[in-house]
C-alpha positions, 0 to 999 in steps of 0.5 A: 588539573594539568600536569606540571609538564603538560601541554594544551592547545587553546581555542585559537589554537595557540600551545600552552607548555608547561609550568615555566615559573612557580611562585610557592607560597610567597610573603612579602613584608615591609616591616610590620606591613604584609604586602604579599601572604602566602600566595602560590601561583604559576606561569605556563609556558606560551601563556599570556598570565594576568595579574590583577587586583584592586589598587593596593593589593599587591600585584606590583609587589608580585610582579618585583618579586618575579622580577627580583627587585624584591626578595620575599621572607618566606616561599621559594621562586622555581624558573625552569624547573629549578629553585631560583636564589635570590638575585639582582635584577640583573641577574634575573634579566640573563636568565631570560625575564625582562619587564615594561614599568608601571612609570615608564622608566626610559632615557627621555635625552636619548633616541628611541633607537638608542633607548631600545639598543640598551635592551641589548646589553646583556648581548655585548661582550666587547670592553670600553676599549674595544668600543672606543675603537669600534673594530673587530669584536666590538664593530661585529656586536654592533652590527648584530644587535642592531639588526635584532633592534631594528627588527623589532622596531619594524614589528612595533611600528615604530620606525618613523621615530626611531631617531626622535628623541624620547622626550618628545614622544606622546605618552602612548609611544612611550610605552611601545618604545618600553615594550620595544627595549625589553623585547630587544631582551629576547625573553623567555617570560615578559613582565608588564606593569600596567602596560595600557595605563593612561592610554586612550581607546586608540592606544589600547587597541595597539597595544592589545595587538602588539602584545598578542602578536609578541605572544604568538610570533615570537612564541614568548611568555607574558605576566601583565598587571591590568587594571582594564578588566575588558583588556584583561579578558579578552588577551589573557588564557588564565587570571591570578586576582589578589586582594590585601596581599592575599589570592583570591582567585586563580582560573580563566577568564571566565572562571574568575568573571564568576568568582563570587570573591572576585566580584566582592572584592571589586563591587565592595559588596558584601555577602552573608 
């Protein structure tokens, strides 16, 4: 068992840093409803951590509690280090934690390069006034974080529509371009929500690429929700498996491929 403040190097020879997040005994109701109970996990630093679970077990729910959305009844949220309060969500994007959605959630009337620069908010300092007028400060911002955006829609290959509007994108681009708006955040851990649901073949393929190439080029922390258990086994370094609210396994790949309560809770099959 590692140190909290220990490091490793993988097999392919990516660092894996110490705890960055840790979830302690988390519970989550929704009146009568326990959708999260006392679950304890973490997130080291430069891994790609997967949460996952049958349909209804609470993985989205976890994921809005990292993320703020939700604050649980019981148990404590640590990023860095430190005891997180409860925030908005806002709040938890400037502390360095941004998120793709299950239902992609983007501005359909707007460019893609227009909706990838909304990622950049947290970045603009400059009032209406100044940007009404587009001088100084508010011109030398604009300029800044269009370079930033336009990098990572080099990296995400996208640059073919970056003028074309949302709304006419197929869904797979769709989901690159959400990927592209929470990395224009610059996060230090990337939340993502079914990141390759509804795609085909093809588009998993590119998607699976893209995010390992986030998590070693840019060095960035990920937690995904999948339900494709192959995409789940070949990107992930460790695996947290929920069932009804409660944690079932937690381990590598491997160790959780083998976990007779994970094979139960996925197969329906039950054991003496």
């Amino acid at each position: 068992m590692l140190d909290a403040a220990e490091s490793y190097v993988t097999a392919d020879g990516r660092t894996i840093g110490g705890v960055v997040m840790e979830m302690k005994n988390i519970t989550l109701r929704f009146g009568g409803v326990v959708a999260i109970k006392d679950i304890s996990f973490d997130i080291r630093e430069g891994e790609i951590r997967a949460i996952i679970g049958p349909n209804g077990a609470g993985k989205s729910s976890m994921l809005n509690v990292i993320s703020g959305f939700y604050v649980p009844q019981e148990g404590e949220v640590w990023f860095r280090g430190e005891k997180r309060p409860p925030m908005r969500p806002y709040e938890v994007a400037r502390h360095g934690i941004a998120r793709t959605f299950q239902n992609i959630a983007l501005f359909d009337g707007m460019s893609v390069l227009d909706n990838v620069m909304t990622g950049r908010l947290n970045y603009m300092k400059s009032n209406m006034f100044q940007q009404a007028f587009w001088k100084g400060r508010a011109e030398k911002e604009e300029v800044e974080n269009r370079e930033v955006v336009e990098r990572i829609i080099d990296f995400l290959e996208i640059q073919a529509i970056r003028k074309t509007p949302v709304a006419r994108l197929p869904y797979g681009l769709k989901k690159r371009v959400e990927l592209a708006r929470a990395l224009a955040a610059e996060p230090k851990l990337l939340l993502l929500d079914e990141p390759m649901a509804g795609m085909n073949v093809e588009e998993k393929e590119d998607m699976s690429r893209f995010i390992l190439d986030v998590n070693d080029e840019f060095g960035t922390t990920i937690a995904l929700i999948e339900h494709d258990m192959g995409v789940v086994m070949d990107l992930s370094d460790r695996v947290v498996v929920m069932d009804y609210g409660k944690k079932i396994g937690d381990g590598t790949p491997d160790e959780v491929r083998n976990n007779q309560d994970v094979i139960d809770a996925y197969l329906g099959v039950a054991h003496d």
